[in-house]
C-alpha positions in Angstrom: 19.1 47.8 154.1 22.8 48.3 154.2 22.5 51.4 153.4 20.8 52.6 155.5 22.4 51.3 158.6 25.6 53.0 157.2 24.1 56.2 156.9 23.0 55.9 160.7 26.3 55.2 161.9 28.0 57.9 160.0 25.0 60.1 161.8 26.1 58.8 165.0 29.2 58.9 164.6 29.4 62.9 163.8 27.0 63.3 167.1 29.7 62.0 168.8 32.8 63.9 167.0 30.8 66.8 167.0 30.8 67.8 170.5 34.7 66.9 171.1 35.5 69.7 168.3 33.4 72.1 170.2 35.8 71.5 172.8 38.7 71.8 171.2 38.0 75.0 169.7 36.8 76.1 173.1 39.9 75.1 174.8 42.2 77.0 172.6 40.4 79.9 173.1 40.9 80.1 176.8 44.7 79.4 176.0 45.0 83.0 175.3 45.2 85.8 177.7 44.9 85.3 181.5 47.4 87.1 183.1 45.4 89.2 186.3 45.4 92.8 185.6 47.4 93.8 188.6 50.1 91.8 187.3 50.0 92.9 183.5 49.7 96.6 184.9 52.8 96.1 186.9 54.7 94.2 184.2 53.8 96.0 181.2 53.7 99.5 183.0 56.8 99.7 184.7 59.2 99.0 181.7 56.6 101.8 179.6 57.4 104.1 183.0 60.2 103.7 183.0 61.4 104.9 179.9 58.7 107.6 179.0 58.1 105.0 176.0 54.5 105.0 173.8 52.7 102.4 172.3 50.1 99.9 172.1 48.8 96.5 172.9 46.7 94.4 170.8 45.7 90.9 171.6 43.1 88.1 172.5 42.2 88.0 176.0 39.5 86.5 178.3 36.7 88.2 179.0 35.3 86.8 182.4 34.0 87.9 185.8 37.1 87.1 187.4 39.7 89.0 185.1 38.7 91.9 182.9 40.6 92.7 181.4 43.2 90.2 181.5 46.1 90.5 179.6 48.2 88.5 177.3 50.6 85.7 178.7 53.9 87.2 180.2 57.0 86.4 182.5 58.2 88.5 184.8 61.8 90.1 183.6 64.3 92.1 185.1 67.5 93.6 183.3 68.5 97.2 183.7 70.9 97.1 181.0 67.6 96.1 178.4 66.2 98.4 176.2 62.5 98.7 176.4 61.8 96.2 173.1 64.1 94.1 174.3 62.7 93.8 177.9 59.1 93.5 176.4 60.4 90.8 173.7 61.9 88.6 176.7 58.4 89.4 178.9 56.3 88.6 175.6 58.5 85.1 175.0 55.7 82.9 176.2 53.6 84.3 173.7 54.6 82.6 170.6 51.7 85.1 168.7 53.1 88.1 169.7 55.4 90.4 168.1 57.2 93.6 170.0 58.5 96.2 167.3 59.4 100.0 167.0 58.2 102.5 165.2 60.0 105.2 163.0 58.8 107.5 165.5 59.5 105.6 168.7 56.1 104.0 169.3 56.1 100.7 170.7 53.8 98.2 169.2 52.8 94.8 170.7 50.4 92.8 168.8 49.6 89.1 168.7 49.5 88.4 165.0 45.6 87.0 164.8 44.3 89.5 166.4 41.5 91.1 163.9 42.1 94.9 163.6 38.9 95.8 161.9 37.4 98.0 164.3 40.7 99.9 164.2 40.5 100.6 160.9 37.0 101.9 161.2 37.5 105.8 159.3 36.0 108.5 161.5 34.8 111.2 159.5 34.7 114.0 162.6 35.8 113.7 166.0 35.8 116.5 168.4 37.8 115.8 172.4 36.1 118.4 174.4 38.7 120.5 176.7 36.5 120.5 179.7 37.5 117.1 180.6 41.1 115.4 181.5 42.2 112.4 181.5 43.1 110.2 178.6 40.1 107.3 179.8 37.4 110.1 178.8 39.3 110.5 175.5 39.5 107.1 174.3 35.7 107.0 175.6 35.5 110.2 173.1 36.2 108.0 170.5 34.4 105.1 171.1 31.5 106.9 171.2 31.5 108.2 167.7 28.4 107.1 165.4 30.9 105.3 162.9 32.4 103.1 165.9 29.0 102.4 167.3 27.2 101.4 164.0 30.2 99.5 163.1 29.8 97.2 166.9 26.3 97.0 165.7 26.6 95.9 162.6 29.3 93.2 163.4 27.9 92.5 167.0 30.7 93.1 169.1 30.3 93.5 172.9 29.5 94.7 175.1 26.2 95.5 174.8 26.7 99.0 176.8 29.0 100.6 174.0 26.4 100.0 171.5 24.8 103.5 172.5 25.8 107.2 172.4 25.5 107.5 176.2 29.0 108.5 178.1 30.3 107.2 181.7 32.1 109.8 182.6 35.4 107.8 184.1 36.6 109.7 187.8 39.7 111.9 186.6 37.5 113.3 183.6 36.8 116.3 186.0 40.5 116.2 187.6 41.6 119.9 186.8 45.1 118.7 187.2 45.2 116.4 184.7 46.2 117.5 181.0 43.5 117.5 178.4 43.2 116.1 175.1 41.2 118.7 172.9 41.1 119.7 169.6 39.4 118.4 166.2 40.1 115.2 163.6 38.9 114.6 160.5 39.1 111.1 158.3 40.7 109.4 160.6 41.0 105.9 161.7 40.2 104.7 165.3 44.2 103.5 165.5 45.1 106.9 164.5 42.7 108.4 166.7 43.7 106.8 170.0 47.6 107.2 168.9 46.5 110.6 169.2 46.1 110.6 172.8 49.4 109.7 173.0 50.4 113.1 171.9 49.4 113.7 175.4 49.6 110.7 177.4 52.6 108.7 177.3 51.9 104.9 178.4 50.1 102.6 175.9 46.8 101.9 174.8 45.2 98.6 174.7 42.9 96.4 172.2 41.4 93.2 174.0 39.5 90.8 172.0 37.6 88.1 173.3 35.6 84.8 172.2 33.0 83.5 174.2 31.4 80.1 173.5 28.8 81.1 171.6 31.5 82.5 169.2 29.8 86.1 170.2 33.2 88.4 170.2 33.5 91.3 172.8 36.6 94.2 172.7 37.7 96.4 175.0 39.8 99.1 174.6 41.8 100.9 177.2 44.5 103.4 178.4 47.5 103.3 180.7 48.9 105.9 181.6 52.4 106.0 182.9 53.6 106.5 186.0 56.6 107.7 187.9 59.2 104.5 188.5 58.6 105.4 192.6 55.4 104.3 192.5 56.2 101.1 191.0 59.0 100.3 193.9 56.3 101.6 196.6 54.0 99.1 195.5 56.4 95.6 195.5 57.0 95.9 199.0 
């Protein structure tokens, strides 16, 4: 019947349109992210070093074997005279999601504008940093390890796997005796406030990667970087 021979081609049709979509949708997700770390480090670091700033980074990435983390799409700036928004903004310019601003307090923030903040809203109810260990990495592990975070990457299955648990890795400087600790006790906080905390203590910026994979599985990492003096920086170019 007529009928039904329309009905099959509609059918066939979508067989065919279906798997060109996929595509599609894949292929804009790997437009996002893949700068190598060393670079972003570099990049991102030395303007952050270089004026004592604080702040963040939010953004999708690409969570692969080959970079991880990656970091967001930048180009390489140099300009003395710059403050450190305005060198970020030029840096960021490629990135037509992201948005550099300052906060009251002097914060910098970088975040791509779709970038789902959920987990950083996640409230914390109690959240002790221990003073035996040093390091900021150990105290954004602190936090991540809290039974609201970990519930909360259960509950919305967010990778990896690994931070699904209460077990620590205790990161290499945790035991460094020469590094300044965070310590001390929060209540009813928020993991955004909680790892803006750290800053208190470590200037640099903490970062929030989020990645798609395929299988439209999500996986975030967050991160630390600590700044360094600007010598280090000039050591390391030549």
């Amino acid at each position: 019947m007529p009928g039904t021979r329309k009905t099959g081609v509609t059918s066939r049709t979508g067989l065919r349109i279906m798997p060109l979509l996929f595509l599609l949708a894949s292929c804009l997700g790997q437009d996002r992210g893949g700068t190598p770390p060393g670079e972003g480090r570099m990049q991102i670091g030395r303007v952050f070093s270089e004026s004592d700033a604080a702040g963040s980074l939010e953004y999708w990435g690409v969570c692969n074997k080959e970079f991880y983390p990656d970091y967001p799409k930048l180009r390489a700036t140099s300009d003395p005279e710059a403050s450190a928004v305005e060198s970020l903004r030029k840096m960021f310019s490629v990135d037509p999601k992201m948005r550099v601003s300052q906060d009251a307090d002097g914060k910098i923030r970088m975040i791509e504008q779709d970038v789902p903040n959920d987990l950083l809203d996640v409230k914390i109810h109690h959240l002790h940093f221990p003073v035996e260990y040093h390091g900021p990495a150990i105290a954004v592990i602190t936090i991540l390890k809290t039974p609201e975070v970990i519930a909360f990457r259960r509950e919305h299955n967010i990778w990896p796997v690994a931070d699904w648990f209460p077990g620590i890795s205790f990161p290499s400087d945790a035991f460094a005796v020469d590094k300044p600790s965070v310590y001390g006790d929060l209540h009813d906080v928020t993991v955004r406030q909680a790892l803006d905390y750290v800053l208190e203590t470590f200037h640099g910026f903490w970062l929030y990667e989020n990645c798609k994979g395929p299988g439209g599985d999500r996986t975030v990492l967050i991160g630390f970087l600590e700044n360094v003096p600007s010598a280090v920086f000039v050591q390391t170019q030549k």
